[in-house]
C-alpha positions in Angstrom: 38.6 18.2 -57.8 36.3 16.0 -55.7 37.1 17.8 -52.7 35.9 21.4 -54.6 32.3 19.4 -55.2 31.8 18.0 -51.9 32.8 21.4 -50.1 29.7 23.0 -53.2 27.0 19.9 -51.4 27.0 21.2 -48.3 24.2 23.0 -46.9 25.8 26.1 -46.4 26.9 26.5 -49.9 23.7 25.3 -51.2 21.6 27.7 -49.2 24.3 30.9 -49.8 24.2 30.2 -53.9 20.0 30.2 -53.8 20.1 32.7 -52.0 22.4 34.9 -54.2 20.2 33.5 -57.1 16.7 34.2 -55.7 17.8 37.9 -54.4 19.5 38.4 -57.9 15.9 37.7 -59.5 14.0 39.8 -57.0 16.6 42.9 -58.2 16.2 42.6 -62.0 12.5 41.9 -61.4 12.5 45.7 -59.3 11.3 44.1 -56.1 14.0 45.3 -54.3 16.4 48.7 -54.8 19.9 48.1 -55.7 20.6 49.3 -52.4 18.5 46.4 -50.6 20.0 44.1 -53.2 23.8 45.5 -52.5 23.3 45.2 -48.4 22.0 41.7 -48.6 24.3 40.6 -50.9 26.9 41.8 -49.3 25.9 40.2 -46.3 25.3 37.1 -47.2 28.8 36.5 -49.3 30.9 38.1 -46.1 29.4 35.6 -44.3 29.9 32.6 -46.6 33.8 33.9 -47.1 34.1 34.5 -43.2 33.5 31.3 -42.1 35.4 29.4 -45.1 38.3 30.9 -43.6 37.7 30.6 -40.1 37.3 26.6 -41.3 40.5 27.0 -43.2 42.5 29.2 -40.1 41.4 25.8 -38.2 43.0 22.9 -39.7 
């Protein structure tokens, strides 16, 4: 359990979920299309995921 909220501290975590949170605002707000919203999105979580388990292929 303390291992899940040190891994949430870090900076990459904290900068991937305000991201997530500020692009989710811009799309209900109608700044962005869906499809802007959908390719960012997208990009930012395969990212995130990507190198969680490149971290996790190397221990």
């Amino acid at each position: 359990m303390k291992e899940i909220f040190s891994n949430f501290f870090t900076v990459k975590s904290f900068i991937t979920i305000l991201l997530s949170i500020v692009f989710s605002v811009l799309a209900i707000k109608g700044t962005i299309t869906s499809d802007q919203f959908l390719m960012i999105f997208t990009t930012i979580i395969a990212f995130y995921f990507g190198t969680q388990h490149n971290k996790k292929g190397d221990k």
